[in-house]
C-alpha positions as CSV (number, residue, x, y, z in Angstrom):
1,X,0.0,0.0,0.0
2,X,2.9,2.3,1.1
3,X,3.4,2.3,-3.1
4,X,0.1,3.6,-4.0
5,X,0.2,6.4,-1.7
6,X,2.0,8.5,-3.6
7,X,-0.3,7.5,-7.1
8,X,-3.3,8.3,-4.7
9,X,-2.0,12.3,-4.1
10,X,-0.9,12.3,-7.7
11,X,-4.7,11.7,-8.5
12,X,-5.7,14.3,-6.0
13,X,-3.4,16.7,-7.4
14,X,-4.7,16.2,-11.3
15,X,-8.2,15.6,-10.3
16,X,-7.8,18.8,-7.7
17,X,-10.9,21.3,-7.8
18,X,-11.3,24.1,-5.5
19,X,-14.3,25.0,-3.5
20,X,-16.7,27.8,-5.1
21,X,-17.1,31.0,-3.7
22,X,-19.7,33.6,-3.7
23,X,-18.7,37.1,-5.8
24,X,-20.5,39.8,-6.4
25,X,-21.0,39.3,-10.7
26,X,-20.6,43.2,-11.1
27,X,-20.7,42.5,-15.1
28,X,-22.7,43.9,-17.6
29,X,-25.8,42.0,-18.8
30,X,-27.8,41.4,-21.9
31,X,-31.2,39.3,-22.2
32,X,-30.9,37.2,-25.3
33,X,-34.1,34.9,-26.4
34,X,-35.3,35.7,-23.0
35,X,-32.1,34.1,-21.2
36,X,-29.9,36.5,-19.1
37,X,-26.2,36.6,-19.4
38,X,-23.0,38.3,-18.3
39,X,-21.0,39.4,-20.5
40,X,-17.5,38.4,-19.4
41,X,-14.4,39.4,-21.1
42,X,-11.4,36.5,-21.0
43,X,-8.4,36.8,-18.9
44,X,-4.9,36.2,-19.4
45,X,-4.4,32.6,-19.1
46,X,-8.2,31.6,-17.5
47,X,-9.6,28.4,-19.1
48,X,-13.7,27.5,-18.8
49,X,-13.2,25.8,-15.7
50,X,-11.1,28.9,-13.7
51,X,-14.6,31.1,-15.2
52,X,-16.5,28.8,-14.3
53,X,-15.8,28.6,-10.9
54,X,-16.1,32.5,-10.8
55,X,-19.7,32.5,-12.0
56,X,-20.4,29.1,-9.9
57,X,-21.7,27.3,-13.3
58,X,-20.2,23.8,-15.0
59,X,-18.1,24.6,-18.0
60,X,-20.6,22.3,-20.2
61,X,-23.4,25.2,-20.1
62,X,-20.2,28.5,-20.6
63,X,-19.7,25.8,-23.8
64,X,-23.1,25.5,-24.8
65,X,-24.0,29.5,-24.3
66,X,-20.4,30.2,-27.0
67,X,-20.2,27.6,-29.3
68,X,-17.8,29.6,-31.2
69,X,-15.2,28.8,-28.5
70,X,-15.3,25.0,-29.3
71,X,-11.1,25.6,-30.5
72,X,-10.2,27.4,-27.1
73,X,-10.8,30.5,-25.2
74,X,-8.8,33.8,-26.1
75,X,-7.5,36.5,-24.3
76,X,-9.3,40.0,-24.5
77,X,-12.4,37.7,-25.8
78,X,-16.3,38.4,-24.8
79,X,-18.1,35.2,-23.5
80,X,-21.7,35.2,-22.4
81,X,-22.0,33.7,-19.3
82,X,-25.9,32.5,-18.1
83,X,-27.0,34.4,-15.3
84,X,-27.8,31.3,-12.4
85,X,-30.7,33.1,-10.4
86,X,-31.2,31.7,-6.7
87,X,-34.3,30.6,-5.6
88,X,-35.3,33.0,-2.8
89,X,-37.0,31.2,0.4
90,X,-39.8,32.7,2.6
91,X,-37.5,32.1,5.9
92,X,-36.1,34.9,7.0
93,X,-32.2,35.0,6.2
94,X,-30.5,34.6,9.7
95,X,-28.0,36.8,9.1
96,X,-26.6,39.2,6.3
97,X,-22.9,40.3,5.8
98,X,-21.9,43.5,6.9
99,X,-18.5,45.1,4.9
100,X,-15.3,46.3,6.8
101,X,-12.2,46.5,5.5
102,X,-8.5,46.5,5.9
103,X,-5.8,48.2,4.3
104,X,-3.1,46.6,2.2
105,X,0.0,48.8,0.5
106,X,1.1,46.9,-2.1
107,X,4.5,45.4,-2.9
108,X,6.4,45.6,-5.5
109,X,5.7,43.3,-8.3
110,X,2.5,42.2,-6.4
111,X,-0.6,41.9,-8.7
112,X,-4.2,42.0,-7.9
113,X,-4.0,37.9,-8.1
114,X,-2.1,37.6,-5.8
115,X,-3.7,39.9,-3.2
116,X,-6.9,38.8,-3.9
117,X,-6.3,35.4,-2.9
118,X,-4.1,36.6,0.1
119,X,-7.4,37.8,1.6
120,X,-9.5,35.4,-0.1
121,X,-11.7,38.1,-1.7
122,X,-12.7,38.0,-5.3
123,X,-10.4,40.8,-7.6
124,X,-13.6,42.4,-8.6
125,X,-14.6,43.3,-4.6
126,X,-11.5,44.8,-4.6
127,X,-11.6,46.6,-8.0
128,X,-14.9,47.5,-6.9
129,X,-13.9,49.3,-3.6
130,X,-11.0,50.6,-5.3
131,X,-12.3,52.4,-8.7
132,X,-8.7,54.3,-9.3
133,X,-7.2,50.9,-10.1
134,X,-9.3,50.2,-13.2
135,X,-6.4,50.9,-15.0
136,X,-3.9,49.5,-13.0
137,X,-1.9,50.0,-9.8
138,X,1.6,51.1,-9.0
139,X,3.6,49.9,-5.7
140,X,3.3,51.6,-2.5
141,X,-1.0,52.7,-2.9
142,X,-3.2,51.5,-0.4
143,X,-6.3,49.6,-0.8
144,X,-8.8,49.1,0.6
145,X,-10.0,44.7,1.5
146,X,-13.3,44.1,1.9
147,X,-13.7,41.8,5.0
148,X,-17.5,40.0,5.6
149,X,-18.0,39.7,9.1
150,X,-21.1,37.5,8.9
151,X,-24.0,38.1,12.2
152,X,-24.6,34.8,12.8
153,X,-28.0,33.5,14.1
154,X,-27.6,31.2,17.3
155,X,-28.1,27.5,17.1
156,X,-31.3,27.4,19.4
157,X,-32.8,30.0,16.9
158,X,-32.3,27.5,13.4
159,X,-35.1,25.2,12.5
160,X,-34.9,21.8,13.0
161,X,-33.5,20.8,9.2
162,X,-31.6,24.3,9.4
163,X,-29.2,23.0,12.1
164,X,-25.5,21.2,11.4
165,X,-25.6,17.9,10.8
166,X,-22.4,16.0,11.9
167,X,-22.0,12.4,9.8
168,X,-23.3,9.4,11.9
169,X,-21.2,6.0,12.1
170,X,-22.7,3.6,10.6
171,X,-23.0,-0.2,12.3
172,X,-19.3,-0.7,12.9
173,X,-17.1,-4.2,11.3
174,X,-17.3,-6.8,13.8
175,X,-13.3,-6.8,14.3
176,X,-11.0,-3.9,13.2
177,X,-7.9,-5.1,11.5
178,X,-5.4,-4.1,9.1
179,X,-7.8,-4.7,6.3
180,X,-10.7,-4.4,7.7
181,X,-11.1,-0.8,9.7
182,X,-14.1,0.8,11.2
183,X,-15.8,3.6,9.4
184,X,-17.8,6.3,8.9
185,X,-20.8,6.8,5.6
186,X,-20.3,10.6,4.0
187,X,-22.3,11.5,1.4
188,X,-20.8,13.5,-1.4
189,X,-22.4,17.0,-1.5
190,X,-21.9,19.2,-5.1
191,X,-18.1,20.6,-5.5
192,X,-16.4,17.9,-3.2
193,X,-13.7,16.1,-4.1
194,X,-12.0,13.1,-3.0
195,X,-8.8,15.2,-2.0
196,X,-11.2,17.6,0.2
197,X,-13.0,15.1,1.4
198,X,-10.0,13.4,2.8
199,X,-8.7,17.0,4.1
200,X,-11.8,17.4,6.1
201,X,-11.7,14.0,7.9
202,X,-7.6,14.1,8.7
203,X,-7.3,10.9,6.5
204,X,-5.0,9.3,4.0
205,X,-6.7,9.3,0.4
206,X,-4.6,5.3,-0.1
207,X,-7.2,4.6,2.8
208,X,-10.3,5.9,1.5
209,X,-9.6,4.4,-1.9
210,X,-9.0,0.7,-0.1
211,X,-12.5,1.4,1.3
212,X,-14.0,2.6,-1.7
213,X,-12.6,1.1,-5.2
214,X,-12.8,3.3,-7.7
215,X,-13.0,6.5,-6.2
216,X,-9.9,7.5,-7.5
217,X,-10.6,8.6,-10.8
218,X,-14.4,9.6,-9.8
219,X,-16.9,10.6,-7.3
220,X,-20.4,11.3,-7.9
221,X,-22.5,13.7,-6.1
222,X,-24.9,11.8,-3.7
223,X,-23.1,8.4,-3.2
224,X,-21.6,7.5,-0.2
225,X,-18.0,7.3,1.1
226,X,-17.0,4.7,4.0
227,X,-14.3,7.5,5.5
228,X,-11.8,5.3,8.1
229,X,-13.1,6.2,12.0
230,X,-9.4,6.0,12.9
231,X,-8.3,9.5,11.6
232,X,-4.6,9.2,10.6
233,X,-2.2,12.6,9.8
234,X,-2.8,14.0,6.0
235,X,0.5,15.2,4.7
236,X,-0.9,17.1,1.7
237,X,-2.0,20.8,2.2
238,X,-4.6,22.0,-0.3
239,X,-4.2,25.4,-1.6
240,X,-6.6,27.8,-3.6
241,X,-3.5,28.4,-6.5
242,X,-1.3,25.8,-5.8
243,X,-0.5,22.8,-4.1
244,X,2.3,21.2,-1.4
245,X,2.0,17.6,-1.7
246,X,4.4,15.7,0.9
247,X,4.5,11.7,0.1
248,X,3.4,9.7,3.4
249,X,6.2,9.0,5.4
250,X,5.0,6.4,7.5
251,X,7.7,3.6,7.9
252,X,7.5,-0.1,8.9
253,X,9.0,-0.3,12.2
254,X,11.1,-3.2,11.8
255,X,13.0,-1.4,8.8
256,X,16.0,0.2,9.2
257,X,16.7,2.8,7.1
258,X,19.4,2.6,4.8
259,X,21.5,6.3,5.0
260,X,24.6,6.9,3.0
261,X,25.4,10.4,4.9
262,X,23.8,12.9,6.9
263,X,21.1,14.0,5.1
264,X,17.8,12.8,5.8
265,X,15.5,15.1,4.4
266,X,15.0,16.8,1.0
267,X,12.8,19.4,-0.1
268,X,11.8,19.5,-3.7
269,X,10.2,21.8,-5.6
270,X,8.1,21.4,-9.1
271,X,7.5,24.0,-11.2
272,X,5.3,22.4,-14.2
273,X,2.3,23.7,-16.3
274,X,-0.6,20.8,-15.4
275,X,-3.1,23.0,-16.9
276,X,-5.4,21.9,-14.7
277,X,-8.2,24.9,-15.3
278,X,-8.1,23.8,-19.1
279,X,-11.6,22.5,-20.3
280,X,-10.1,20.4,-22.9
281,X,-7.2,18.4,-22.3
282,X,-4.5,19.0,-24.7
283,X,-2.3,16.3,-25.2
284,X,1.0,18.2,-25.0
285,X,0.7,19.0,-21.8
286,X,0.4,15.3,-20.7
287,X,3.9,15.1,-20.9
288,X,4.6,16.8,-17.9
289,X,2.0,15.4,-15.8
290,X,3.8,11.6,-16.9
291,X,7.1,13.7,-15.9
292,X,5.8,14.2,-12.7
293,X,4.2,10.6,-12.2
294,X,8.1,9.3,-13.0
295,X,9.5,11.9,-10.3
296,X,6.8,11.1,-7.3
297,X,8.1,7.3,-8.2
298,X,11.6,8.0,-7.3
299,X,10.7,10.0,-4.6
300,X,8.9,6.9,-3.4
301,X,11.5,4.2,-3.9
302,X,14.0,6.7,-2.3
303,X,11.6,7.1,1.1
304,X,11.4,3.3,1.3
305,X,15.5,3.9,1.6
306,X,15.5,5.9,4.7
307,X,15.0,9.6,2.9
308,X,12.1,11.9,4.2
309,X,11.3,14.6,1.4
310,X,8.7,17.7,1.7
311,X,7.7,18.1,-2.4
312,X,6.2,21.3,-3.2
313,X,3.9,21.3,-6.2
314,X,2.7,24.0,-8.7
315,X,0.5,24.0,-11.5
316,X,2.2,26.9,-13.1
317,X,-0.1,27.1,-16.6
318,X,0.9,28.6,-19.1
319,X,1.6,32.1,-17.9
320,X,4.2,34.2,-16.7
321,X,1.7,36.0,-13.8
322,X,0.6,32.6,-12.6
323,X,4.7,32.2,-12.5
324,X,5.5,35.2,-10.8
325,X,3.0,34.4,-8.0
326,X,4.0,30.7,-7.5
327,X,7.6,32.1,-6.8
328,X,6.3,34.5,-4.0
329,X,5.6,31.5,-1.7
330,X,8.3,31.6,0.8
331,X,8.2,27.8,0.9
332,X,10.4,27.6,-2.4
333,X,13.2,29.8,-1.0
334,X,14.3,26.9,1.3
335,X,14.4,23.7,-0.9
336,X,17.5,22.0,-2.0
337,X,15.9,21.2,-5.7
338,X,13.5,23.4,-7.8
339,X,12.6,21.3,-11.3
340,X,11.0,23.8,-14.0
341,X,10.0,25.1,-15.8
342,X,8.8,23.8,-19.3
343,X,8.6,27.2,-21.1
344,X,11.7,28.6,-22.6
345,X,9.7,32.2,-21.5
346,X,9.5,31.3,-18.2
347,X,13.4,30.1,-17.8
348,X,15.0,33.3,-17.2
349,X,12.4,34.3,-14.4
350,X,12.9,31.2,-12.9
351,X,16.9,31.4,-13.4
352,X,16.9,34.9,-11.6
353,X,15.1,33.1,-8.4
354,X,17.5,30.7,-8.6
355,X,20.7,33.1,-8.5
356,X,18.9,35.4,-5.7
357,X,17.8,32.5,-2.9
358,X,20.7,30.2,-4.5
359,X,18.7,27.2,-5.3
360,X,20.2,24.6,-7.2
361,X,17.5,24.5,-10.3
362,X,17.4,21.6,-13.2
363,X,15.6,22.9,-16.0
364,X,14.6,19.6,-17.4
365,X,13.1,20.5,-21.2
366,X,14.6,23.8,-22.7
367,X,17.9,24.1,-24.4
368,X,17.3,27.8,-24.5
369,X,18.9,29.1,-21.3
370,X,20.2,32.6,-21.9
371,X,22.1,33.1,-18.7
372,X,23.4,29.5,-18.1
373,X,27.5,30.6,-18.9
374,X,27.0,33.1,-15.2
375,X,24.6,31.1,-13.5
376,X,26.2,28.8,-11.0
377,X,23.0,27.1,-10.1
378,X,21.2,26.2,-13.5
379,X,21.5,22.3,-14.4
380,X,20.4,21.9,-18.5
381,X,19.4,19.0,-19.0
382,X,19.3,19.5,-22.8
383,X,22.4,19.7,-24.5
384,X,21.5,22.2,-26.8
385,X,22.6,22.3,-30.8
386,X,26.4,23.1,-29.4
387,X,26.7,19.5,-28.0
388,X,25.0,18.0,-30.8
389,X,27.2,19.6,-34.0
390,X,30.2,18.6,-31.6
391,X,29.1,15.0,-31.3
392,X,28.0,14.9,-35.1
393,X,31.9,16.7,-36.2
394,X,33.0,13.9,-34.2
395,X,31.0,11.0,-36.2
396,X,32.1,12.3,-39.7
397,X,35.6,11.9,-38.3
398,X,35.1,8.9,-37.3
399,X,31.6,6.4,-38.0
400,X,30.4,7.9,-40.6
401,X,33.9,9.1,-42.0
402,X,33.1,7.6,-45.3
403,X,29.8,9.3,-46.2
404,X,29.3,12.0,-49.0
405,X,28.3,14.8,-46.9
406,X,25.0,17.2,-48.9
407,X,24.1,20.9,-47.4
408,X,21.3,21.4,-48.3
409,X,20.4,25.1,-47.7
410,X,16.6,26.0,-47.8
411,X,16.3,29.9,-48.5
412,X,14.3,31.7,-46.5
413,X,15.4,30.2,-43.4
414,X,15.7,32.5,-40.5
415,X,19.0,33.7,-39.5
416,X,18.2,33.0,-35.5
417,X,17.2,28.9,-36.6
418,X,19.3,26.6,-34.7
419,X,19.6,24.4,-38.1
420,X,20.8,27.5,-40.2
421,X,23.8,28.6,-37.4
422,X,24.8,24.8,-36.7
423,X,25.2,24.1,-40.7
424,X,27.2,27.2,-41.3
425,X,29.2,26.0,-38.1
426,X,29.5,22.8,-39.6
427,X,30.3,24.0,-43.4
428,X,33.8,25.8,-41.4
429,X,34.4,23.1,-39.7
430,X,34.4,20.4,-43.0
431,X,36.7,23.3,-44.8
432,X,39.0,23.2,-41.4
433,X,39.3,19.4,-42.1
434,X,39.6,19.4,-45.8
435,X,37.1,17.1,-45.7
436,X,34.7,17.2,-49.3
437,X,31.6,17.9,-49.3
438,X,28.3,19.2,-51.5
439,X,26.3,22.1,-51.7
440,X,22.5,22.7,-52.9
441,X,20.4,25.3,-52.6
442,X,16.6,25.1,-52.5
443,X,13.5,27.3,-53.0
444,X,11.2,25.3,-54.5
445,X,10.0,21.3,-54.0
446,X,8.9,21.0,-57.4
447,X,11.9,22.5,-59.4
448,X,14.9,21.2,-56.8
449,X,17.4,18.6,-58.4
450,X,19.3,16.4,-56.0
451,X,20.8,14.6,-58.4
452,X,23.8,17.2,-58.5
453,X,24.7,17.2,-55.2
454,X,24.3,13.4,-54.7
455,X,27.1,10.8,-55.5
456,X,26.1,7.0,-56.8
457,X,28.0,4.4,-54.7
458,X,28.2,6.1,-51.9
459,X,26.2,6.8,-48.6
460,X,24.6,10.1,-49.3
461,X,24.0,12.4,-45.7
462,X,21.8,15.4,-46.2
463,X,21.5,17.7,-43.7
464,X,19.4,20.7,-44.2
465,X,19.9,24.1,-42.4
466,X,16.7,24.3,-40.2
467,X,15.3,22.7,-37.3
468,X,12.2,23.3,-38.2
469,X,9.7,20.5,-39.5
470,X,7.5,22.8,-41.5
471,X,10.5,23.8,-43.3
472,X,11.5,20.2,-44.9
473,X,8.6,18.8,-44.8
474,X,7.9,19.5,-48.9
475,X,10.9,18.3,-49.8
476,X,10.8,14.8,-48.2
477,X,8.8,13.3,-51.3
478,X,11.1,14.5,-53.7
479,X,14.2,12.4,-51.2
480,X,11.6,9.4,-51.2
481,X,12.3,9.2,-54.9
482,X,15.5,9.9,-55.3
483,X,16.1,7.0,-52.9
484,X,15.2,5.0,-55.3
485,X,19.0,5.5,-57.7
486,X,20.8,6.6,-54.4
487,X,22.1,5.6,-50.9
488,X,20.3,8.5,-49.2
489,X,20.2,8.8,-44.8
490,X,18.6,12.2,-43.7
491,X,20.4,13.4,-40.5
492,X,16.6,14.5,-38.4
493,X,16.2,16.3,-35.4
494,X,15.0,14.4,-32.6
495,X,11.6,16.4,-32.6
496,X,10.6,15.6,-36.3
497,X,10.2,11.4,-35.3
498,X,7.0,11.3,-35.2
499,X,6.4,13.1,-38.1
500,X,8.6,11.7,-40.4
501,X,7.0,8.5,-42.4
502,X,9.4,5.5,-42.4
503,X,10.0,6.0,-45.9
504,X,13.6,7.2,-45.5
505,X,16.5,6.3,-43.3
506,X,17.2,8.5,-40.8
507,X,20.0,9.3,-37.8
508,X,19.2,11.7,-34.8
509,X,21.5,12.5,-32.3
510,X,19.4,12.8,-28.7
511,X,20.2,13.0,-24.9
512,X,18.3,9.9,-25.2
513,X,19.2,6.1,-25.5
514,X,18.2,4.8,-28.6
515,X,17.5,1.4,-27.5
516,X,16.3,0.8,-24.1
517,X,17.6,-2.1,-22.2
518,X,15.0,-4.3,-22.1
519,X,15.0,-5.9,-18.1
520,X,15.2,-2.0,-16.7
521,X,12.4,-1.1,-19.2
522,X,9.9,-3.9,-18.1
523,X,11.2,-3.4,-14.6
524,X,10.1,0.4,-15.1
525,X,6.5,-0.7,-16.5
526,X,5.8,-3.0,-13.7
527,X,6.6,-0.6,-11.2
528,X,4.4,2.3,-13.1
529,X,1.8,-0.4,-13.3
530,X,1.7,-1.3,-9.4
531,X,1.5,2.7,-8.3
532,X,-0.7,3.8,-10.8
533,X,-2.9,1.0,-11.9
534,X,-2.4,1.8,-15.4
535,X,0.0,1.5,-17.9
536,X,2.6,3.6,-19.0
537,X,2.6,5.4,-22.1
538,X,4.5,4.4,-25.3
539,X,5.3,8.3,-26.3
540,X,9.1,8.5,-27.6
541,X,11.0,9.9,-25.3
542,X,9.3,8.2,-22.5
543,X,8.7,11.5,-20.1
544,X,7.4,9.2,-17.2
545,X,10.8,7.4,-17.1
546,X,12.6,11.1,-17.9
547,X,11.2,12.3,-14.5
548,X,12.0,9.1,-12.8
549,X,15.8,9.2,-14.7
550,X,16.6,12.9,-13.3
551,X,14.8,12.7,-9.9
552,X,16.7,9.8,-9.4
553,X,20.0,11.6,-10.3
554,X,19.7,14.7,-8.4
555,X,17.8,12.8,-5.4
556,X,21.4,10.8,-4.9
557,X,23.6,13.6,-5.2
558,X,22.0,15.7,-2.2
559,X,21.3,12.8,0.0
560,X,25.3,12.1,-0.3
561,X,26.6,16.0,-0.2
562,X,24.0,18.2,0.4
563,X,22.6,21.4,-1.6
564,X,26.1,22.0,-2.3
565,X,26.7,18.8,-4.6
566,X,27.7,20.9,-7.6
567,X,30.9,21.1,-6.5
568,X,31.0,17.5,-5.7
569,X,29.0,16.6,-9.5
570,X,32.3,15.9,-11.8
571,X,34.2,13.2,-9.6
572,X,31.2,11.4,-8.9
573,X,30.3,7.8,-10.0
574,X,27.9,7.4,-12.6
575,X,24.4,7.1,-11.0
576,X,22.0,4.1,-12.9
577,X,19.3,5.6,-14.9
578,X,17.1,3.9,-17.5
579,X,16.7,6.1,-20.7
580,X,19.6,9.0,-20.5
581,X,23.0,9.1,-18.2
582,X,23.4,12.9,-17.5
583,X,26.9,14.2,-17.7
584,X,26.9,17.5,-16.5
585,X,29.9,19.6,-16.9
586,X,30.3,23.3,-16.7
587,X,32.9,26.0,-18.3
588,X,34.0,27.7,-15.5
589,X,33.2,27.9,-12.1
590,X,30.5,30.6,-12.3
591,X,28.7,28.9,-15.0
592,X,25.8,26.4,-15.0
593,X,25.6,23.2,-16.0
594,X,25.3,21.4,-19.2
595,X,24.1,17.7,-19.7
596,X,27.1,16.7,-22.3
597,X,25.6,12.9,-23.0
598,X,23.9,12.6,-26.8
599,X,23.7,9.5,-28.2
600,X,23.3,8.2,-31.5
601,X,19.9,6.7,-33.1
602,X,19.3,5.3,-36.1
603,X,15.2,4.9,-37.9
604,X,15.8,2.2,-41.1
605,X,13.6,2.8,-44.2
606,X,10.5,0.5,-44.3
């Protein structure tokens, strides 16, 4: 069971909603076939589920009311939302709300996101109180906070079906064991979810599950929950933006751990964009939730060595304000690790956090990392172009010293594309060496002629001067049939794979292993299996294993010397990992660190 914990707060985190609450809808309205609607204009970076929860209405009617937003919601864009009108009772309220308010100066680089949810108010109470900020607000002005000090009616005063109800145990199991525990019955009310549920009781989620199979991927409003009577400590804190998930660290008693040094505890943070207020899941960002499912497995495997971790989690979207607020929490500035982000945008944010609290920071996707040569506390773990012309100069040195090298330059091609600098790179370098080579220049698919760069008997390697799919893309039917009367291999980038039909032979040069050892891959699958109950994914590269590779990696390292294990990172052994073996190296002592290890891949023609 101690395995599935950590799938079970994985499925609270991606199934995490958060509870409604009541605004004041001080938006226009317009009657339209005699229905009544607001008319809402789109937010940076808000998806139907984050408006949704504003207006307290399902996503499925915001859909139904704009079914010109069936491709996505836009920024700046005009929704209608359906005005939801209350049904008014004949009892007398017992109460009403009365307004006071405190006073908040802002801070610099504070937004009105950030304060609303510091005072848990919505940000148009507070635009509403505070008219001058329409336009926006400087730092330093004072606002004012609306605080609702409810009157609230005594008990003895309620009706009878007015009053709380507290959850009755139901008949208890004849004899409490380890698999058999007494319980509690609690309905499911509308908005609940499992993770809140759990939250409210003090319990485990792995427990409830047991209790309840099923549960974990769905609740439904009305059905009833057996909820353990032996309330245990929940380790995850929910959060209104945000979410700290600590793994369980409850440990058999008759194991000892096993501790290579002093540290004991880690403190991870993850900065990845779960989209979770998305109303259609969008398949890209799936990657990073399998990323994440690899990581909380290490994490796992590493508790059950001895190692107590607190993992910090944020859902950082797709947006640099969502980003700036997830790095005010004060939490981040004392863990060893921060992994993130995905966005090449969001990298140099991220890097400046890093330098200023000196937090050792892998950025685990990018190449692009503009400040990593005066960073001393940026780990890359993609090589970049560099590393890959080096290791491909190398090859035509050496492997593939005997093919008949073609440049094939595509005009048009922007001077800033990776493809177009690493070619010219590589077009000095083949000078340098004296080693022969051919040119071609294309601007048109239809009219191009291969033939004159290509050599019969002899292996033919084309490299074009973009990374960019869309850019060769025309031009591989025209290679199809010249491989007809030629030897022809097509050097791809490691992104175009999945694009490229297996009608041509192909090398790729990667930070990935080309052919997975085939014990530590069905090892890997078992294990995903057991903690998730489902299997993993077959995307190329695997991301769930990437997470699990790198967490892994970096996991060892501080255990054995701390946060200061860059120091400590070139004489070390090489630590095990499944699809990549990280060699980080820097270029001098204030730099960052680059992952040097690419490896070679070949794709036959079929």
């Amino acid at each position: 069971m101690k395995k599935q914990i950590v799938s079970f707060i994985l499925a609270g985190f991606l199934l995490l909603t958060f509870p409604l609450s009541s605004q004041n809808k001080s938006f226009p309205t317009q009657k339209l076939n005699g229905v009544e609607y607001y008319m809402y204009t789109v937010q940076e970076g808000e998806g139907l589920f984050a408006i949704g929860r504003k207006f307290e209405i399902s996503p499925e009617d915001i859909d139904k009311a704009n079914p010109e937003i069936k491709n996505g919601l836009k920024a700046g864009q005009q929704i209608l939302i359906p005005v939801k009108h209350k049904t008014v009772s004949s009892t007398k309220p017992a109460g009403k709300s009365t307004p006071q308010f405190i006073q908040h100066r802002v801070e610099k680089k504070q937004t009105l996101f950030a304060i609303s949810r510091k005072y848990n108010v919505s940000q148009e109470d507070i635009r509403k109180y505070n008219p001058e900020i329409q336009n926006g607000f400087k730092d330093g002005i004072v606002l004012r906070i609306p605080v609702v000090t409810p009157v609230v009616a005594k008990e003895s005063n309620l009706k009878a079906d007015e009053k709380p109800v507290t959850p009755k145990p139901t008949a208890v199991q004849p004899a409490a064991t380890k698999d058999t525990p007494h319980f509690i019955t609690h309905t499911v009310k509308q908005n609940e979810t499992l993770f809140s549920i759990c939250k409210h009781y003090n319990v485990e989620m792995a427990d409830v599950i047991k209790l309840n199979p099923g549960s974990a991927t769905k609740i439904a409003v009305g059905s009833d929950l057996k909820i353990p009577a032996a309330a245990g400590t929940s380790k995850v804190k929910e959060q209104k933006a945000e979410m700290k998930v600590v793994p369980a660290n409850a440990e058999r008693q008759s194991e000892k751990p096993v501790v290579s040094k002093q540290v004991k505890e880690i403190k991870i943070g993850f900065l990845l964009p779960f989209m979770l207020d998305q109303a259609k899941k969008d398949p890209k960002y799936e990657r990073f939730q399998n990323f994440y499912a690899g990581a909380l497995m290490a994490i796992q495997q590493a508790k059950e060595k001895g190692i107590s971790f607190e993992v910090y989690t944020y859902d950082t979207e797709n947006s640099e304000e969502k980003l700036t607020e997830v790095l005010s929490n004060p939490e981040l500035k004392t863990v060893d690790l921060l992994i993130g982000p995905a966005f090449t945008n969001h990298v140099s944010m991220v890097s400046n956090f890093a330098r200023e609290n000196k937090i050792n920071t892998l950025i685990p996707f990018t190449a692009k990392v503009s400040d990593i040569d005066d960073n001393p506390y940026l780990f890359q773990f993609n090589p970049g172009s560099d590393t890959e012309l080096a290791y491909l100069i190398e090859l035509l040195s050496g492997k593939y010293k005997g093919m008949h090298v073609v440049l094939a330059s595509i005009q048009g091609v922007s001077p800033l594309d990776d493809g177009r600098m690493s070619l010219e790179i590589l077009q000095k370098e083949l000078i340098k060496a004296r080693r022969d080579f051919s040119e071609i220049e294309l601007s048109n698919p239809n009219t191009a002629d291969f033939a004159s760069a290509l050599n019969k008997g002899e292996q033919n390697l084309i490299i074009f001067n973009t990374d960019k799919f869309v850019n060769i893309s025309p031009y591989l039917a025209l290679l199809h049939t010249y491989s007809a009367n030629y030897n022809i291999t097509l050097l791809e980038q490691y992104s175009w794979r999945n694009q490229i039909e297996n009608t041509l032979k192909c090398i790729y040069i990667s930070p990935f292993i080309s052919s997975l050892n085939p014990e530590s891959l069905a090892e890997f699958n078992q294990q995903f299996q057991q903690f998730y109950g489902k299997d993993a994914s077959n995307e190329s590269p695997r991301y769930e294993i990437l997470g699990y590779d790198l967490s892994n990696y970096f996991i060892s390292l501080i255990h054995r010397f701390g946060s200061k294990f860059g120091a400590k990172i070139s004489s070390t052994a090489p630590i095990n990992c499944i699809q990549s073996q990280p060699l980080f190296e820097r270029s001098s002592s204030n730099s960052g660190f680059i992952n040097q290890r690419v490896y070679l891949g070949e794709d036959k023609a079929q």
